[in-house]
N, C-alpha and C positions, 0 to 999 in steps of 0.2 A: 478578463483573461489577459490583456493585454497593458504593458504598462510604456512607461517613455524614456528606458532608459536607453541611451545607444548601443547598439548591439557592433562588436569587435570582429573584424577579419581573423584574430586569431583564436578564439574563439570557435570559430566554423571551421578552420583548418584542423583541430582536434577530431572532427568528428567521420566518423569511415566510410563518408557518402563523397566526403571531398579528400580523400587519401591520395597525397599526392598534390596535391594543388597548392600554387608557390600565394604566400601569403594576402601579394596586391593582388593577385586573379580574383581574389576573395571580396575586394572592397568593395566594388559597385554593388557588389550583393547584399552585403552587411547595410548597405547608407538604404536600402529598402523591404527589410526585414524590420519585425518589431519584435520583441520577448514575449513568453506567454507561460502561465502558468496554470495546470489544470488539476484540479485536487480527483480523488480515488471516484468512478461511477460517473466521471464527467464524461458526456459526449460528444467528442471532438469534431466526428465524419459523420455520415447518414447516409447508409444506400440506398441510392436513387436522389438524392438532392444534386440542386445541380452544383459543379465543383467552380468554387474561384478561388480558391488560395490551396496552399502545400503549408505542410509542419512538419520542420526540422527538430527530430528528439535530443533533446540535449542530456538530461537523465530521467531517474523514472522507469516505466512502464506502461503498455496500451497494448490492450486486447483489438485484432481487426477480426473480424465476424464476415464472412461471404453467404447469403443464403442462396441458392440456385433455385431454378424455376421447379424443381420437384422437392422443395424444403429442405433440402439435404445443407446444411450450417457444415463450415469449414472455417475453422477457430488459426489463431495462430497468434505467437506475442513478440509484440516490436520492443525493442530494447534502445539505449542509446546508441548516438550516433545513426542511426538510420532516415530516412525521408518517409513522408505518409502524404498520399493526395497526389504524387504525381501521375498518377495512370490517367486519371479522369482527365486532367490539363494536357498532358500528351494526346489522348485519344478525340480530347474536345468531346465528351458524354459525361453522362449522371455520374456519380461514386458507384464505384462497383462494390462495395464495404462499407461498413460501420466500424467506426475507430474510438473506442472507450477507453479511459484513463484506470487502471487496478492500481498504480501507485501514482505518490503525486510526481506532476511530470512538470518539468521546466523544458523550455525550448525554445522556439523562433517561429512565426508565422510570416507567410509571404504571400500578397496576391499576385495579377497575372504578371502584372510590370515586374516585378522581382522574379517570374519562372522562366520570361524570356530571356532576364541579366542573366538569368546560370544558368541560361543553355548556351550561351555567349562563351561560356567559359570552355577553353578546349580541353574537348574530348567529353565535356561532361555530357554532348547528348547520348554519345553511343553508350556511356554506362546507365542513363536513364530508362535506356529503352532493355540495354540487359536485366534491366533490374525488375522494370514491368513486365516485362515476359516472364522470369521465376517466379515476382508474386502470383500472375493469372493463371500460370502452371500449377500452382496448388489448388486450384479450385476443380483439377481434374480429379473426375472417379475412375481410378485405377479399372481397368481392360479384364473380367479372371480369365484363364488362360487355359485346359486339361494340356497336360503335356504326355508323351507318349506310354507313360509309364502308370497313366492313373492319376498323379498328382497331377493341385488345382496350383498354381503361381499367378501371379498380375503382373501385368502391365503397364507402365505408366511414363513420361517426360522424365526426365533426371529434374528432380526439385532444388531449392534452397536448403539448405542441414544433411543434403546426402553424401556428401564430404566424408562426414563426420562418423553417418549410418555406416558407409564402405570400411573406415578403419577401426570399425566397435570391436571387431573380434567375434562379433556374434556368427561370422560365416568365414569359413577357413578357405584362403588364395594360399595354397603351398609357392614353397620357392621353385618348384616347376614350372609350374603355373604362372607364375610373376616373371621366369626368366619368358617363357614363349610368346606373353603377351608387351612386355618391356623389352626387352633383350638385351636386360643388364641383371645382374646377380643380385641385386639388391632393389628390395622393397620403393615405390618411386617418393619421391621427395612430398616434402608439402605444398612446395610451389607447384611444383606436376601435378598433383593432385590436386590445388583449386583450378587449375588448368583445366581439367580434365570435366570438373563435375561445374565450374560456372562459366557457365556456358548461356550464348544468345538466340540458340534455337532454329536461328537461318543459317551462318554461313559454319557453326559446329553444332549438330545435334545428337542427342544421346537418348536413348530408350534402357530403362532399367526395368528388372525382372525382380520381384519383392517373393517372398517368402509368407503370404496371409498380403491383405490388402493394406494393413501400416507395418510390415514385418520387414525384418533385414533385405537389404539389397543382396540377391546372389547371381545376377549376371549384370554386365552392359552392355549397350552396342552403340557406336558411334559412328559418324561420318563428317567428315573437316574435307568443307570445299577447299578447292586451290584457288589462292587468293589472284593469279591471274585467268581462269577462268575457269566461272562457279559452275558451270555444267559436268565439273569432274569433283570428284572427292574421297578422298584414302577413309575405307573403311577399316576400325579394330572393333574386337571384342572381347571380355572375359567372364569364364563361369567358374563358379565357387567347387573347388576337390567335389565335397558331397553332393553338388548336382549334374556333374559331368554323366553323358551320357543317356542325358533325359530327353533328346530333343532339342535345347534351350538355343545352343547355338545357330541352330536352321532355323529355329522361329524365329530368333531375332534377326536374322538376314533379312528374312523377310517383310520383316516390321521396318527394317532399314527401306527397303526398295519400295513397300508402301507409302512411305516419308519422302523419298526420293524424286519418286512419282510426281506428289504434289507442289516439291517446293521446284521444280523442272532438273534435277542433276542426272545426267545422261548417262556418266560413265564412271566408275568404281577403281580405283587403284589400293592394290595392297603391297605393305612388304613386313614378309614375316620370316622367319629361323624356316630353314631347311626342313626341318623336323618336327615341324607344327602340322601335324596329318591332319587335325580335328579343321581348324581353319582352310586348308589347304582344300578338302574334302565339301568343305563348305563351297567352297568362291568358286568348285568344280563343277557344281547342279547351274551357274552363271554362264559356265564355259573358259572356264581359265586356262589359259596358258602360262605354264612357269618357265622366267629367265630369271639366271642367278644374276646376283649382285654382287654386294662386299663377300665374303667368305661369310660361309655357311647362313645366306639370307638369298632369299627370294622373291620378286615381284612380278605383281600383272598387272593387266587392265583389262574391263569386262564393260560390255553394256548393260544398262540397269535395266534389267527386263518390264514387260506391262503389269503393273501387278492384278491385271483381268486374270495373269493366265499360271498367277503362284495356286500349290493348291489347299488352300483355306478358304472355306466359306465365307460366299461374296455378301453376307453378315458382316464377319468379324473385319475382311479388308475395309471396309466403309466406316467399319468405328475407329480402328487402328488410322485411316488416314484423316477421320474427319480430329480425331485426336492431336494429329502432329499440328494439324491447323490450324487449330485453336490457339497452340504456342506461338509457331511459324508467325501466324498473322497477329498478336496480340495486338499489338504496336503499327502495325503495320496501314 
């Protein structure tokens, strides 16, 4: 698989693992990587072997396979430019996946002396650890949910590709709807929105509400600690036109404060439009008190209650937090 030719820093700068990274950052990396190339059905990873080296996809294709301890297989496909193998090095355990070649794949192999040069590299741990916390996040089986109305929705972390789910069009956010929860007149940008949905699970976490268990996103709910102290965190949410009034937004509170609970955040700030009853009504079961702001915007702070004493069966709270944890701690 592997051959002798030198492998380039710029080179590894093309690819979207290291976006951003100024060319020499790149070199001690490169002078301890080698090339690799894997023809279609080749197996790259093995879960459960133990892990010594990462592969850097240069092109090509690879199927990663998760099987979980009740058989349940969770498929997903790596493209170029992405890394494969850092969970297991990070975590220091077995592969948590099996990584197969469906097209033939050219790239870079590194063992451990090359994972500690590019964790060297600044900034690059905290994006490793974002990044293994979305892949272990997909190994989760979606929460089902009855909502007040009779319908069944799930549950689940905000994944990797839900960017993309949120802007399909499969679920209608009116320009009402998008001003109460933006509180700008226009649809949010794309950088907003990788903002929004890639996310690292501890200090911004997000609970999505799906439509069937791989079906459209049609709510979310978030919380983004303050970056001087994590025991506080501005809570948002938004639910789709066609699911307003089902419930969704009080359960996802409360999926929030179940989350809250475990990762220790004490205390809730909001600021939303005047006019946002639905939310406002929400953060009021907390005990909110509203003081305005800027013109026509209002804020509080609340204490995150026990989530012993939300009322949801002490079932569902124990799956709901043992779920955040799963993310929260992937990495950890």
């Amino acid at each position: 698989m592997a051959g002798l030719t030198e492998v380039r820093a710029d080179e590894l700068a093309a690819l979207e693992v290291f976006a951003g990274c100024p060319i020499e950052a790149l070199e001690p990396l490169a002078a301890q990587l080698r090339p690799l190339t894997a023809e279609p059905g080749q197996v790259l990873m093995q879960q459960g072997e133990l892990a010594v080296s990462f592969l850097l996809i240069g092109s090509g294709r690879a199927e990663v396979t998760h099987a979980d301890a009740d058989g349940h297989d969770t498929v997903a496909e790596l493209h170029p430019g992405l890394i494969v193998g850092e969970i297991a090095l990070l975590r220091d355990t077995p592969r948590t996946a099996t990584v197969v070649a469906t097209k033939r794949l050219t790239g870079w192999v590194g063992g451990r002396d090359a994972f500690a040069t590019m964790l060297e590299i600044p900034g690059m741990l905290d994006r490793l650890v974002a990044i293994a916390r979305q892949r272990l996040a997909a190994y989760i089986t979606p929460i089902p949910v009855r909502m007040r109305d009779g319908s069944e929705l799930h549950l689940r972390p905000v994944l990797p590709g839900d960017r993309e789910r949120a802007t399909s069009g499969q679920v209608e956010f009116s320009s009402e709807t998008l001003y109460r929860r933006f509180q700008a007149p226009r649809a949010p940008t794309k950088s907003l929105m990788t903002y929004l949905f890639e996310v690292d699970y501890d200090h911004h976490f997000v609970w999505v509400m799906t439509d069937g268990e791989d079906g459209p996103i049609v709510a979310d709910a978030r919380y983004i600690r303050d970056e001087h102290d994590l025991t506080v965190a501005e809570v948002a949410f938004i639910v789709g036109d066609d699911y307003q009034g089902r419930g969704i937004g009080t359960f996802l509170m409360d999926a929030l404060v179940i989350a809250a609970n475990r990762a220790g955040v004490q205390r809730f700030t909001a600021r939303v439009l005047i006019d946002n009853y639905p939310m406002r009504a929400i953060l009021g079961r907390l005990g909110a008190v509203w003081q305005r702001d800027d013109p026509g915007v209002v804020v509080t702070e609340v204490a995150v209650p026990d989530a012993r004493h939300l009322r949801l069966p002490a079932s569902l709270v124990k799956k709901i937090g043992d779920m955040a944890m799963q993310v929260v701690k992937a990495v950890g």
